[in-house]
MIKESE-501073 format. One line per 4 residues: for each residue x, y, z of C-alpha. Coordinates in Angstrom, 2 decimals, padded with zeros to 5 digits. Example, Ala and Ser with C-alpha at 12.3 -4.5 7.8 and 13.67 -1.06 7.14 Angstrom:
# residues 2
012.30 -004.50 007.80  013.67 -001.06 007.14
//
This chain:
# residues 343
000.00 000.00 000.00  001.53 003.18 -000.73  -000.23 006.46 000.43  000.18 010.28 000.19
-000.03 012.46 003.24  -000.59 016.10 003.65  -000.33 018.53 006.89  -001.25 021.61 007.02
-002.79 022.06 010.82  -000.58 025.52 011.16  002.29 027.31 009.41  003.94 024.48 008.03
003.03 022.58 004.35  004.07 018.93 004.43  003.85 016.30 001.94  005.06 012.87 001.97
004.56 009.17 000.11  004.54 006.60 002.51  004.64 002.81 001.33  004.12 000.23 003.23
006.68 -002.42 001.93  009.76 -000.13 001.18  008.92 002.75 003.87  009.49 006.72 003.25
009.72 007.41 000.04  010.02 010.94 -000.16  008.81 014.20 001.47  008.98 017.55 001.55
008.15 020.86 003.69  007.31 024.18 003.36  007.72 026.70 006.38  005.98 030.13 007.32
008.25 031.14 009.80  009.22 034.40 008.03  005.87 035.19 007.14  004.21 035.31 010.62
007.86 036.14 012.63  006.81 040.07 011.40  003.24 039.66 013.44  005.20 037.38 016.67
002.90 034.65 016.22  000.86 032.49 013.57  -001.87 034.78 012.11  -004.27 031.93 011.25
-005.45 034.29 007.66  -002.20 034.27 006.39  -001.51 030.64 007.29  -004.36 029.42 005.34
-004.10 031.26 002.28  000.04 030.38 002.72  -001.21 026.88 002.35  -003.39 027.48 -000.85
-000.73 028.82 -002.16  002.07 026.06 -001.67  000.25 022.53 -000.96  -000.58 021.65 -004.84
003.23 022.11 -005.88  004.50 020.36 -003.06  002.20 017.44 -003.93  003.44 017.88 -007.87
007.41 017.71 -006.33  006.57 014.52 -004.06  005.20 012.52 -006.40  007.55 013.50 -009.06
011.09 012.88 -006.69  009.78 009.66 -005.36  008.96 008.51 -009.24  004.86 008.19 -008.03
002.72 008.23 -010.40  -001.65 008.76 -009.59  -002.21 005.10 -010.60  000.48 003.76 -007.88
-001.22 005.52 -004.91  -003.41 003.46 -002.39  -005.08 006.03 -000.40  -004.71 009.87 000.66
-003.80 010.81 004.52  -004.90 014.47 005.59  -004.57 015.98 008.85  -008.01 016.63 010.16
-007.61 018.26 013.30  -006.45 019.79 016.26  -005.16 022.83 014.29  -006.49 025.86 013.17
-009.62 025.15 011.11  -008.75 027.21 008.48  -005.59 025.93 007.55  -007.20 021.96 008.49
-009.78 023.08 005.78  -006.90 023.78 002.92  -005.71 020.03 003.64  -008.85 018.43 003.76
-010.26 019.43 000.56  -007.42 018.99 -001.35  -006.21 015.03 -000.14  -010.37 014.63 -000.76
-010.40 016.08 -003.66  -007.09 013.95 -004.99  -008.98 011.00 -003.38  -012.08 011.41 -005.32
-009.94 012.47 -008.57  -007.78 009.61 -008.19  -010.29 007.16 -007.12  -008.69 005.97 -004.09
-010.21 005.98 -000.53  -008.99 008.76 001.88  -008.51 009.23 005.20  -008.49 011.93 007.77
-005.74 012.16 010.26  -005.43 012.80 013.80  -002.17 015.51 014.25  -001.29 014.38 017.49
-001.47 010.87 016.51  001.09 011.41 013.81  003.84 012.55 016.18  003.31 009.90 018.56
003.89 007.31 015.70  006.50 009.44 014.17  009.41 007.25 015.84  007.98 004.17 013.66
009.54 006.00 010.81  013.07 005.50 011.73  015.01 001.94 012.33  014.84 000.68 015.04
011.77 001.54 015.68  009.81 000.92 018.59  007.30 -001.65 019.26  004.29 -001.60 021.05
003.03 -000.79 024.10  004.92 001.56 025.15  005.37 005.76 026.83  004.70 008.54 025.00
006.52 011.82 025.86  004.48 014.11 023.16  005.76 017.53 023.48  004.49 019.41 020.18
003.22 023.20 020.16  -000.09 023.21 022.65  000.52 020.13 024.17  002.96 018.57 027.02
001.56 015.14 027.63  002.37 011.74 028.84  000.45 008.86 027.17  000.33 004.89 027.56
000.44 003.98 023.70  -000.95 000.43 023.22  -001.22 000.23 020.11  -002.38 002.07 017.20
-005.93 004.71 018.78  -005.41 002.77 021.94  -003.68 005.92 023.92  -004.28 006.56 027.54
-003.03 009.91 028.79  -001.35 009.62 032.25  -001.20 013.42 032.74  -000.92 017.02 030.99
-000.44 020.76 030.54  -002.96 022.48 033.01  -001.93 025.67 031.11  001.05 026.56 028.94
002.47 023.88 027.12  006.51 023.15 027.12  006.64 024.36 023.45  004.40 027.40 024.27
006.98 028.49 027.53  009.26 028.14 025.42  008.30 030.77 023.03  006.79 032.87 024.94
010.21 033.23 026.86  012.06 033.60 024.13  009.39 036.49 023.52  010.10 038.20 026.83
013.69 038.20 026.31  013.90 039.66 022.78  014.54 036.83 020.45  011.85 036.60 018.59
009.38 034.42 016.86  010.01 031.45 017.20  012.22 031.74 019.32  012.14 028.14 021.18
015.15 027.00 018.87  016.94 029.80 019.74  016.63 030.09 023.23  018.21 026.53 023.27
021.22 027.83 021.66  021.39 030.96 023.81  021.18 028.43 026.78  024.46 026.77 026.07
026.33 030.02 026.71  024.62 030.67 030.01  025.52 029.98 033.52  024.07 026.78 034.82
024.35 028.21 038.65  023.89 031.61 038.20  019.63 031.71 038.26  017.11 029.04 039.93
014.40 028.82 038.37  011.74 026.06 040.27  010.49 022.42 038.60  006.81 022.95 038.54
004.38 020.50 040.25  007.09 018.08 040.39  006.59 017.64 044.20  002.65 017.29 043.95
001.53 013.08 043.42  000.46 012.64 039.73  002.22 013.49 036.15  000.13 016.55 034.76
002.22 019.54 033.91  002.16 023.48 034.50  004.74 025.95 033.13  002.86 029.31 033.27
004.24 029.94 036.53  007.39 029.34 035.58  007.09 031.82 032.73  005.83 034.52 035.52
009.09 033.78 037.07  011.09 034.12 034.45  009.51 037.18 033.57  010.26 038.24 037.10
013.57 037.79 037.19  014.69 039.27 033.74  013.11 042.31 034.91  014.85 042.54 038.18
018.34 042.83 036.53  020.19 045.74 036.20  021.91 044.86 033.45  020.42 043.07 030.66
022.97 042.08 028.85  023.66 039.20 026.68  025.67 037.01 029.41  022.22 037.88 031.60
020.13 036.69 029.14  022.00 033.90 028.21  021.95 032.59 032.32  018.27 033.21 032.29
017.60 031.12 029.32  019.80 028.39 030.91  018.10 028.70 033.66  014.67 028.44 032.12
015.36 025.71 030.03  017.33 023.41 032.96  014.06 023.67 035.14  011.70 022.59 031.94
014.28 019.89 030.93  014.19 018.70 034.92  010.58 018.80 035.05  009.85 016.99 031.65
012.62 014.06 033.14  011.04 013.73 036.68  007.49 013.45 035.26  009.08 011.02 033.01
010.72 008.46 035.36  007.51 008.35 037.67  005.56 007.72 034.61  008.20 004.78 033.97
008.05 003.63 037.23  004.47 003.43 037.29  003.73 001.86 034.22  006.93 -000.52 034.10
006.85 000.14 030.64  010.18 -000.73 029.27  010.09 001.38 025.84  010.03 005.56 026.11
009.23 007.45 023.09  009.64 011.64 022.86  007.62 012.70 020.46  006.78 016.95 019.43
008.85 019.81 018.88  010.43 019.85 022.11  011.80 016.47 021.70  014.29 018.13 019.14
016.08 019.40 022.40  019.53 018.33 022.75  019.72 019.07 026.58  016.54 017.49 026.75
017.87 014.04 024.67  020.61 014.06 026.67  018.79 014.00 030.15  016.18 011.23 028.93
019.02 009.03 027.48  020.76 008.90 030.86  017.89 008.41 032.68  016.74 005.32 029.99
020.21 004.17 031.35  019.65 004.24 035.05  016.11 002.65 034.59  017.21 -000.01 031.97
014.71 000.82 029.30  015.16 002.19 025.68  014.39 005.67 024.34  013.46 006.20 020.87
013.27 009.98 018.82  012.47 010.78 015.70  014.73 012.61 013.37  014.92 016.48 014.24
012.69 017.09 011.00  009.99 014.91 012.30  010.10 015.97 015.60  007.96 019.42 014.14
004.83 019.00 012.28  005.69 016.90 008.68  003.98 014.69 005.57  005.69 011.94 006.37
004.44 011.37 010.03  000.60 011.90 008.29  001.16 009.20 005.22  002.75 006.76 008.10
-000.12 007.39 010.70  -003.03 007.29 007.72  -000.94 004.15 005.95  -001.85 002.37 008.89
-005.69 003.22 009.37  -005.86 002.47 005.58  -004.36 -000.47 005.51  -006.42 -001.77 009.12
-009.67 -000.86 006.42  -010.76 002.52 007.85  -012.58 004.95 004.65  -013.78 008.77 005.27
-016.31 009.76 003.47  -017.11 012.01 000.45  -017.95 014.86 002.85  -014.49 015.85 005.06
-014.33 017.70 008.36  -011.77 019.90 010.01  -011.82 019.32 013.30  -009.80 022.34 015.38
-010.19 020.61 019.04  -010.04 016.90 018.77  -009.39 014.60 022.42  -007.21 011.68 021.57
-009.60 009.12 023.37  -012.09 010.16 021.25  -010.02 008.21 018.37  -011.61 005.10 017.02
-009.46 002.09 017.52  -009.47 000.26 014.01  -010.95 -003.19 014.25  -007.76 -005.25 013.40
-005.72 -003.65 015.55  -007.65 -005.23 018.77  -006.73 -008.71 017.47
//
């Protein structure tokens, strides 16, 4: 079965071939980061009509480097929700569209369900069950993956996100949209021991998560200082991302310990973190169990982790309809669990 996938649930264009037997065959991504940097965040207008503007060629370029031809596809994979509806809308009516033109079935997608099967795309690749670190844009959550819509979420952002501190620090301190990536690379130059920032909720039973404090703090202390220089800002960022790192590890090992799962997979933006690889690969060590990342380029939203993540639904026998639906807030329990999968 070979498939086509398309994601387009924010400011990024992805398109990938996925096939079954030989694996990724090709993708390819498109970025808005300079278009919305000028505005400091995603203007959902732009992104949408960014993504009328870009998907079709990128589908034309796929298909043409991975030497695909209409005939060869199986199926079309679209990322139906969570995302902004407008930009879910672009993707949706285009892989039904192709579908319908192509006369293949189609499927819609569930975005967070394509980073937590993301890892499957590289070799090893992890088998099931096992724990899901997702840590993409909105969301900071741990989830028991059982198998393919079999996900139980152990805990949660109460408020900001990892991925959203992040940015919204790198805000505060003058570096711009998005800034996540490069308050990682400010961090290395900082001062490990020069601010203390503290590792929310980490002494409370239970694994949900809460970083808006911690962005208060932040905020706090930046303003506090005399001189804000670039060593300053530097120690601060350290500082900021040490006690997210921390936090994301602790919740991590109790989640371990709890589930004596032996298998721990980062999935999200966030897991493109090197201090943050680092930490969970030593602590994978001390607990005996095995880690498993995607590449850096699937760690942020792709094609390739759509056509994997529809592949499979196809492939298990699951159809959408003519009709297609965006869906903009979509609960991963609320995922059906495709009938082959449960035997």
């Amino acid at each position: 079965m070979r498939v086509l996938g398309i994601e387009t649930s924010c400011d990024e264009t992805g398109v990938a071939v996925y096939d079954l037997e030989q694996g990724l065959l090709g993708h390819c991504l498109y970025s808005q980061v300079e278009l919305h940097a000028q505005y400091g965040g995603v203007v959902p207008e732009l992104a949408s009509r960014d993504h009328i503007r870009k998907i079709l060629p990128l589908v034309r370029e796929v298909l043409t480097t991975t030497a695909t031809t209409p005939q060869q596809l199986d199926g079309i994979a679209y990322t139906a929700g969570p995302g902004l509806v407008g930009a879910l809308l672009v993707g949706a009516a285009v892989g039904r569209s192709l579908a319908w033109s192509y006369d293949v079935p189609a499927i819609g997608v569930h975005h967070l369900e394509g980073h937590l099967l993301a890892a499957m795309l590289e070799d090893p690749a992890p088998k099931f069950p096992f724990l899901s670190l997702l840590v993409s844009g909105g969301h900071t959550q741990l989830i028991k993956v059982l198998g393919l819509g079999q996900y139980q979420i152990l805990g949660e952002s109460v408020d900001d996100a990892a991925g959203e501190a992040f940015d919204k620090t790198a805000k505060l301190l003058g570096l711009g949209y998005p800034g996540g990536a490069v308050l990682a690379n400010l961090a290395t130059h900082g001062d490990p021991k020069r601010f203390t920032f503290p590792r929310p909720m980490v002494n409370r039973q239970g694994l949900d998560f809460s970083f808006s404090g911690l962005k208060t703090q932040v905020m706090t202390t930046w303003k506090a200082q005399a001189s804000q220089d670039e060593q300053t800002r530097a120690d601060v960022a350290r500082a900021f991302e040490d006690a997210v790192v921390d936090t994301l590890v602790i919740k991590c090992r109790r989640a371990l310990q709890q589930t004596h799962l032996t298998r721990l997979v980062i999935a999200g933006g966030v897991g493109a973190n090197q201090r943050l690889r680092q930490q969970l690969s030593a602590l994978a060590n001390s607990l005996k169990v095995k880690v498993f990342y995607p590449r850096p380029e699937f760690c942020t939203d792709n094609g390739a982790m759509i056509a994997y993540a529809g592949c499979c639904r196809l492939a298990a026998g699951e159809r959408a309809s003519l009709g297609f639906n965006a869906t903009p807030r979509w609960a991963l329990h609320n995922l059906q669990i495709p009938r082959t999968a449960t035997k």
